[in-house]
Each structure stands twice: as structure tokens, then as C-alpha cells.
N, C-alpha and C positions, 0 to 999 in steps of 0.2 A: 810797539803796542800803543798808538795814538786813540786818546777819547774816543768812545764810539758814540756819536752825535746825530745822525741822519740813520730813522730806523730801528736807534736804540736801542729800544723796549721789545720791537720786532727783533733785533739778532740776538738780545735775551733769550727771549721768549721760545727762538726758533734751538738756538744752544740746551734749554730747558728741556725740551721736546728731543734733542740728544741722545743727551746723557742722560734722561729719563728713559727711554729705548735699550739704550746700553744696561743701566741699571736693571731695565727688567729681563735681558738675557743674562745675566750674571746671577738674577734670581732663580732665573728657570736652569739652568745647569747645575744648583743644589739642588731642587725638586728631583730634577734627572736621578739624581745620586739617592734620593733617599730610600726609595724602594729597595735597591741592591746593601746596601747600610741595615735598615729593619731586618733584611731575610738573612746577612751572614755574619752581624755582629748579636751578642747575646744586650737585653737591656742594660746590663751593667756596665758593658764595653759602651753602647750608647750613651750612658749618662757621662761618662769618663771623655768621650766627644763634648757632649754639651761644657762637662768643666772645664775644659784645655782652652777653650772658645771664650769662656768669661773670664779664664787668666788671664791668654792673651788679651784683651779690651784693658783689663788693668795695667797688663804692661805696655801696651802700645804707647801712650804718653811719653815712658822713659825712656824707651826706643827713640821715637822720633824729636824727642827734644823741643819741640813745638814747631822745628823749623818750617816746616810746611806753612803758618803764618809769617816769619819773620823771610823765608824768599820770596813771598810774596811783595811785602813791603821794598825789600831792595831789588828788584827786579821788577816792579812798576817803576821805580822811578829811574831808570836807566834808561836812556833811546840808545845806546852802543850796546850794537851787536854783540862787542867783544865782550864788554863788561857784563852782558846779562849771562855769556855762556860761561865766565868766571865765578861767578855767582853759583852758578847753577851746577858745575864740576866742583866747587868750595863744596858745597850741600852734598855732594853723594861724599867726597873723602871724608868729610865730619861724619856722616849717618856710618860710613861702611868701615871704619876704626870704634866709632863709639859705640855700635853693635854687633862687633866682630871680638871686642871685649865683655859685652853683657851674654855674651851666645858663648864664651868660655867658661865664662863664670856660672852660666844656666848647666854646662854642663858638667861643671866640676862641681855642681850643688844636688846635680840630679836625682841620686838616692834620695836627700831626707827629702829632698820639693815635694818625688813623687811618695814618699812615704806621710807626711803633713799635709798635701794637701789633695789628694790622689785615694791614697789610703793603702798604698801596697809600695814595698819597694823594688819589686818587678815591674813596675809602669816608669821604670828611671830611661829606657831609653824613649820613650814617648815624648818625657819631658823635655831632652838633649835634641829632639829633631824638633817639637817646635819651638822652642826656640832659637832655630837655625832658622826656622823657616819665616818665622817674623823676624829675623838682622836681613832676611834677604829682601823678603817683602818692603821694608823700612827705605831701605837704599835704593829700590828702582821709584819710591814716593817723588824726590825731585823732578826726573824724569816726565813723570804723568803729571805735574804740577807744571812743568813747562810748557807741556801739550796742550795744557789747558790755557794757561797766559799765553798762549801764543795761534790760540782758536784752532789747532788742528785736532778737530773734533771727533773727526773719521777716523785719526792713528790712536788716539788718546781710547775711544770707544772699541775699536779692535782691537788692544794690547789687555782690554780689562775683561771680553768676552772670550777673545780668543785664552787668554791664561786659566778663564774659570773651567771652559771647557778640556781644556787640556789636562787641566789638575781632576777634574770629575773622569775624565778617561782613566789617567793613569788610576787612582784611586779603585774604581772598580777592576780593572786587572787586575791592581793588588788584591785586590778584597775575593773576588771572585775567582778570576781564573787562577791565582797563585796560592790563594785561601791563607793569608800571610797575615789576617787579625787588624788587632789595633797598630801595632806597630807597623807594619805594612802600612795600611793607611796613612797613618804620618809621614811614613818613609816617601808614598808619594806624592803626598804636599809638598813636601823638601823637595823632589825632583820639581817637578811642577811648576815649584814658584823658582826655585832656581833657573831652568828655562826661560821663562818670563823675563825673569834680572836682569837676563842677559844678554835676550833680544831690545828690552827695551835702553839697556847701555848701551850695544849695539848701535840701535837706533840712534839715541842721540849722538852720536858723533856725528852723525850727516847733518844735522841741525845746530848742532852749538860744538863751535873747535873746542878742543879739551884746553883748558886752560886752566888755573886755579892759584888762590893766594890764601897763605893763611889768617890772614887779617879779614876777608871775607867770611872765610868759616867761625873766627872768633864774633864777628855781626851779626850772623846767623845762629849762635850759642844763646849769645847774650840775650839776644833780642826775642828770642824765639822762647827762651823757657820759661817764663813768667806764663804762659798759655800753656806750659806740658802738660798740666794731669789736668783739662777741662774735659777731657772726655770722661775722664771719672766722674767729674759733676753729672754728665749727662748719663750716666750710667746710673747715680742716684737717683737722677728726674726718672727715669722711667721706672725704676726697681724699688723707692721707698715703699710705693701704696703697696705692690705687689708684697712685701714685706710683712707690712704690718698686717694686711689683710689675711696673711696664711697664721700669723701669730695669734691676732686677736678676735676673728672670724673662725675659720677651718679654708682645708684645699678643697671643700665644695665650691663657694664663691670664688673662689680663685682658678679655679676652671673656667667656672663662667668667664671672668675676668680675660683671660687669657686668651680665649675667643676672640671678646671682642678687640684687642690687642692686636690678635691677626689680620683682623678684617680693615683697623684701622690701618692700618699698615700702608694701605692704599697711599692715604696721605701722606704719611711719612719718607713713601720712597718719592713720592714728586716734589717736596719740598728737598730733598736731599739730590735730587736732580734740579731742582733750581741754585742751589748751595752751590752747586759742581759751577753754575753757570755764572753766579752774580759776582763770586771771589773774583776770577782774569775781567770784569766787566769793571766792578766800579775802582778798582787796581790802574786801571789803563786812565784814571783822572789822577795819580798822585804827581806828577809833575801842575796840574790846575786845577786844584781840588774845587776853585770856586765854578767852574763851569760845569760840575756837575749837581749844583745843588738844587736846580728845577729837575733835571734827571731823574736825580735819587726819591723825591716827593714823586713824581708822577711814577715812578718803578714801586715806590708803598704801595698806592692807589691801584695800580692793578695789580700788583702781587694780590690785594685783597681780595679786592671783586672774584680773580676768576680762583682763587682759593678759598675763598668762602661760596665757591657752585658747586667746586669741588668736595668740597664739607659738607655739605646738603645733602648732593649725591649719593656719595657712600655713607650718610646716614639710610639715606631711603632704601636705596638697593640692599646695603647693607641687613636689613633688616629678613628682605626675600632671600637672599645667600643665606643669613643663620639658618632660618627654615630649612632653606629646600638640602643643606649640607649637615645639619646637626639634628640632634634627638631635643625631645620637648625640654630636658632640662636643662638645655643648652641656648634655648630662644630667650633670656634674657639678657644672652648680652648684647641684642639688638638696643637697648635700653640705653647702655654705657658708650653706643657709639657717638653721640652730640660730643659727650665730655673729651672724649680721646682725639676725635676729627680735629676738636676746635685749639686742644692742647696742641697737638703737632702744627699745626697751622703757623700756631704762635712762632715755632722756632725762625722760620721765611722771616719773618717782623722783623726779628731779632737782629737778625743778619744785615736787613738792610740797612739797621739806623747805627751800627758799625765803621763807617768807612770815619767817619771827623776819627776815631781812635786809632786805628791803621794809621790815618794820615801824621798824626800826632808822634806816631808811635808807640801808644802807650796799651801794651800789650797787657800788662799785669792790671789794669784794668777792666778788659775782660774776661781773666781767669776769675776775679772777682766778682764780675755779673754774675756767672754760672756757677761760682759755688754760692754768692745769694740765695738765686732761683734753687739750688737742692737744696740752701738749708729747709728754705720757705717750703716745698715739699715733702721734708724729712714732718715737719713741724705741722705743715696740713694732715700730714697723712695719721699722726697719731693723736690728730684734734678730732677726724671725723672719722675715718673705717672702724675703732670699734662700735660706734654708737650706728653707723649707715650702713656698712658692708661695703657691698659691691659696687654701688651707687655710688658713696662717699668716697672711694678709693679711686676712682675715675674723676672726678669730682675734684678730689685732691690733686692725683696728677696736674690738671689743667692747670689749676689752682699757683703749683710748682711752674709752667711754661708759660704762664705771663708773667710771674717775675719776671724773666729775660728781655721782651721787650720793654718794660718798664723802668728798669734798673737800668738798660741800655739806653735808651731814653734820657735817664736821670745824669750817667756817666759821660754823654757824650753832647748833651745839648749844645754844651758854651764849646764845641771844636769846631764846627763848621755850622753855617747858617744855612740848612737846608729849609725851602720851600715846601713844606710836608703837605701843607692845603688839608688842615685838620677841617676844616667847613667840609669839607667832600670826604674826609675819612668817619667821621661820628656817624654821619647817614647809614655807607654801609656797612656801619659795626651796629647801627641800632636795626636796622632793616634783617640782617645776619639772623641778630638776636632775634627779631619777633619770631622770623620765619620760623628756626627751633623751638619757641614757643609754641609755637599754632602744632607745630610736628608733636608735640607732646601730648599736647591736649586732642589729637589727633591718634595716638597711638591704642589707646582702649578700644578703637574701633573697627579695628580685624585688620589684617594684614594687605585684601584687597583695595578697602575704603583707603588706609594709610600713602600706599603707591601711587592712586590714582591722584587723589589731594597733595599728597608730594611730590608729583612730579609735577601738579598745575604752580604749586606753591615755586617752585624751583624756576618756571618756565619765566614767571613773574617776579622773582627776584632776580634774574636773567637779564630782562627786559629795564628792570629797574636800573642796572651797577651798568650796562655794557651802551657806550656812546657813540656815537658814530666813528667818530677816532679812535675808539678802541678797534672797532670792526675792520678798520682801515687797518691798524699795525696789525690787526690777526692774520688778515691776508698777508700783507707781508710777509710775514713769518712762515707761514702756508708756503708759499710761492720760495722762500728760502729754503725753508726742511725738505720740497718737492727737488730742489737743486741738487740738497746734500746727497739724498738719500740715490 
């Protein structure tokens, strides 16, 4: 995994354009499913779905132990083959003992879970398959973590499309042709992701010899848990406003809200498809960390630009979807999309100014960024939604995901001397902002006037952020993703 220096930002970019493909058939094989879900599950079995889904998020953290960051770290910095496939066979025996003990204990706790947190204790075998189903999920993580450090982006994208759809098949047999309920359903999660586990164990064998030491697995403990439960932070950044908003508002605003939540989504999954891409990219400098410090500045610089076109975008469109898909009392959450675009945005930021802490190793430092950033949104959010609503809730949000960049920022300045070239970053973060402005003061004026002025505005802010060299690595990148695909 040698620095990637010629084209950089292009096999970023073109990795981003990936995993963001990938990510959206992984999306669309749940929509597959939902239809057959509404018609043979009753709502209450549905909502019993949606809470298994925000258990699991909570327990995922203690499942995976954080390691998914700490093999990163030890497996950039290895050029031996051997030792990175020791590594990486350490990381599945740690995940597949450490959650083959939390999946005994889920199931020998199963009555009261599903009685306390369920609210029946006939949902006890519900409880006991998923969590089988996330120790399995957990243990093939190293696996797709290696696929990714090691750019094979086609096995890593087929093992995450092909498992979704495989699990949405079985699922609807169960649901449908076998009329087998909630438990059925889970039942074919459990198979589902079991299959997956074990093609992609499978798989790696051909790619990394089985090998393992437990000194590696104890590096991967240590190292890794100080970042376990960040995903709870990020579970707080999105879910304070929504919180307090239904507390101190009502569930009318939070309707709204939720709309627009969806639409922003847009954003979220391309930054979470550049996330997939930039971890194996700036990973592949921990043996020279200083030769990537013009790199990681110029990778800020256009992360921005073309996410803040992107931001634009799905504000403007954004606003013709609520319409032409929602009833009238639903077109305000065209309103809340600037705040949400521009929050999610933020996390990409985040990410980039990350590596001086990787390289350092100091992992428990960014479990502290990100529970920062949610306290800082816990604390927005009940400064402003009872007095704003829907507006301020959004508003908040954002509010919550630039803490991340900033705190990040603040935690990692003096690790590595990156070249960030703030002279070329202020522009397009003030340019950004105007545009938003002008869209606001722009919005009172009917939905036609809005599109056609935002898409000039967008065309010109376009014009403004994109250089010749950028145009140049887009092709590239073009000309790559044309190879991949």
C-alpha cells in the first residue's frame, strides 16, 4: 500500500464514485424490501424493526471494539505482505471470540432485553438472532476493511451489494412465501449475513495466508477502543434536535423535519462514500506521513468545492422533490435543507484533518472530538428548538457537525504540518455562504423563480471553486471509474 502520489485526488475521487455506487445499491435492496415489510408485517411489528436497528447502532461500538480504526493504523504501516495478513487474521480471532461471547450473553439475557426494551417477552427470540447477526456482521468488518486498504474495490462493492440483496431475498421468503413474521425475518438476517461471513472469510484466504499472533490482536484491543462508542456520538449529532424538537415543539415539526432528513440524505451517503475512500488513501502515507502534507490540503480544497455543489444542488432540487412527492404541509422542509446539506458536509472536513492523529496514534482523541461535537449539539439543540422549531432544530444539528471539524482541527494541528492553503479555503466557504444566502432571500419567490436562479447561482458558483486542474483530475477520474466499471 505505497502513497498514492500521481493522480491522487483522481483515484480518490474515482474510489468515491465506487463506493458511492455500491452504497446506493445497498440502498436500493432496502427500498426493494419495504413494500413486502408494510403489506405482511402489522405497524407494531414494524416499529419492533425500526428498534432492533437503533439497538443494534448502540451496540455496534462494543462489538467491534473500535478496531476497524486501530487495523487501519497497523496495517498502513506495514509493507510485508505477511505481517499485514497477520494483522488482519489477529482482527477477525479478536472480533469472532469477543462476539461470540456478547451473542451468548445477548442470548442468555434475551427474555428481560426483549421484555425492557421490546416490551414483550415473546420478542426474546428476536433479540437472540440479532444479535447473532451483528457477531457475524462484526467478524467479516476486517475482511471488507482490507478490501478497502488494498483498493480492490470491485470485491469489497460486490460482497456489500451482493450480501444486501441476498438478505432482502431471503427476507421476503421468509415474510412472504413462508408467512414466518418478525422472527422469520430476523431468522433471515441470521442466514443472510451468515452467508456473506463466510464467503468473504472465504475470500480472504486467497488474499492474505491465514496467519495470526496474539500480540497483534492485544494492538488492535488497545488501540482500537479508545474510538469504540464514537458512533454513539454520531448517533447523538443526528438525534439530539430530533429529540428535543418532539419534546419541546410536537411530532408535527418533526415530520417536517424528517422529510427533510430524508432528502438530505443525498449528502450523507456521498460523504460516507468518500469516508469508504479517504480511510486506505491517507493510511497508505503512515510510513511518510510528511509527503503527504500538500496532498491532504489540496484533498480539503476539493473535497470542498465539489461538496459544496453538491450542497447547493440538493438544496435546489431538493426543494422540487418535497413538492412534486409531499402534500402542502410537508413543503417546509425544503426550508431545513441548507442547514442539514451543509451539517453533513461537515463530517468529509472532519475526516480529512484526522490523519497527523492516526499517524500519532492517538485514537482517544478522536473519541473526544465527537463526543465534543454531540455534547455541543445536545446544548444547541435545547438553546434553540423550543424557541425556533423546525428551523432551529436544523440549525442545531449543523451547529453539532462543525464542532468536528473544528475540534479536529484544534486536536490535531501541532501532529503534522499540513499545507491546508486556508487563503483558497475562506473563499469557498465565504462564496458557499453567500450563494445560501442569495437561495434564501430567493426562496419567497415561487418554486419556479427559485430553480431557475439556483441553478444560475450553482452554474456560477461552479465556475467560481473548479480550475483547470481540477477539470483535469476529474477526467481522470472519469477515465478511471470508465476502466473500473
Amino acid at each position: 500500500m505505497k502513497p498514492v502520489k500521481k493522480f491522487g485526488i483522481a483515484r480518490l475521487s474515482g474510489d468515491s464514485a465506487a463506493y458511492g455506487v455500491g452504497a446506493a445499491l445497498v440502498q436500493a435492496a432496502g427500498f426493494f424490501l419495504l413494500p413486502f415489510l408494510t403489506r405482511h408485517l402489522t405497524l407494531a411489528e414494524y416499529g419492533t424493526v425500526a428498534l432492533v436497528g437503533i439497538a443494534v447502532l448502540v451496540l455496534d461500538g462494543a462489538f467491534g471494539l473500535g478496531t476497524a480504526n486501530s487495523m487501519g493504523i497497523l496495517y498502513g504501516r506495514e509493507t510485508d505482505p505477511a505481517r499485514r495478513a497477520e494483522i488482519l487474521w489477529s482482527n477477525v480471532l479478536l472480533l469472532a471470540v469477543h462476539t461470540t461471547l456478547l451473542a451468548l450473553v445477548g442470548a442468555a439475557l434475551a427474555r428481560p432485553l426483549a421484555r425492557g426494551v421490546l416490551g414483550a417477552d415473546g420478542l426474546a427470540p428476536v433479540v437472540s438472532l440479532a444479535f447473532g447477526t451483528l457477531a457475524l456482521k462484526t467478524v467479516a468488518v476486517p475482511v471488507l476493511n482490507g478490501l478497502r486498504l488494498e483498493r480492490r474495490r470491485r470485491v469489497y462493492v460486490a460482497m456489500n451489494v451482493g450480501g444486501a440483496f441476498l438478505t432482502a431475498g431471503l427476507s421476503v421468503y421468509a415474510v412472504v412465501a413462508r408467512e414466518a413474521g418478525l422472527t422469520g425475518l430476523f431468522a433471515a438476517r441470521l442466514i443472510g449475513q451468515a452467508i456473506a461471513t463466510a464467503v468473504a472469510l472465504a475470500g480472504a484466504t486467497r488474499w492474505w495466508p491465514f496467519r495470526l499472533t496474539f500480540a497483534s490482536a492485544g494492538r488492535l484491543a488497545r488501540w482500537g477502543a479508545p474510538s469504540a462508542f464514537g458512533v454513539l456520538a454520531f448517533y447523538v449529532l443526528d438525534n439530539a434536535s430530533r429529540l428535543v424538537l418532539e419534546r419541546a415543539v410536537g411530532r408535527a415539526d418533526l415530520g417536517v423535519y424528517a422529510v427533510a432528513v430524508s432528502l438530505a440524505a443525498v449528502t450523507s451517503l456521498a460523504v460516507d462514500a468518500f469516508g469508504a475512500a479517504w480511510a486506505p488513501f491517507f493510511l497508505s502515507f503512515s510510513n511518510n506521513p510528511r509527503a503527504g502534507r500538500a496532498v491532504f490540503g489540496r484533498a480539503l480544497r476539493v473535497y470542498l468545492g465539489a461538496f459544496f455543489i453538491l450542497s447547493l444542488g440538493v438544496t435546489v432540487a431538493g426543494r422540487w422533490a418535497i413538492e412534486l412527492l409531499t402534500t402542502a404541509p410537508y413543503h417546509g422542509a425544503a426550508a431545513l435543507l441548507p442547514w442539514l446539506t451543509a451539517a453533513y458536509l461537515c463530517r468529509g472536513a472532519y475526516l480529512i484533518l484526522l490523519p497527523g492523529l492516526y499517524f500519532r496514534h492517538w485514537l482517544h482523541r478522536q473519541a473526544m472530538i465527537e463526543w465534543g461535537a454531540a455534547a455541543v449539539a445536545v446544548a444547541a439543540a435545547w438553546a434553540l428548538v423550543p424557541a425556533g422549531g423546525q428551523t432551529a432544530a436544523a440549525a442545531a444539528t449543523f451547529v453539532g457537525y462543525v464542532g468536528l471539524p473544528l475540534l479536529a482541527y484544534i486536536a490535531a494541528r501541532n501532529t503534522l504540518a499540513v499545507a491546508w492553503g486556508w487563503r483558497r479555503v475562506w473563499p469557498l466557504v465565504a462564496g458557499y455562504a453567500a450563494v445560501q444566502g442569495l437561495l434564501r432571500a430567493v426562496y419567497p419567490s415561487g418554486t419556479g423563480v427559485y430553480l431557475f436562479g439556483g441553478g444560475l447561482m450553482i452554474v456560477g458558483y461552479s465556475w467560481f471553486v473548479v480550475t483547470r486542474r481540477d477539470w483535469r483530475g476529474f477526467a481522470a477520474a472519469v477515465r478511471e471509474r470508465l476502466r473500473w466499471a
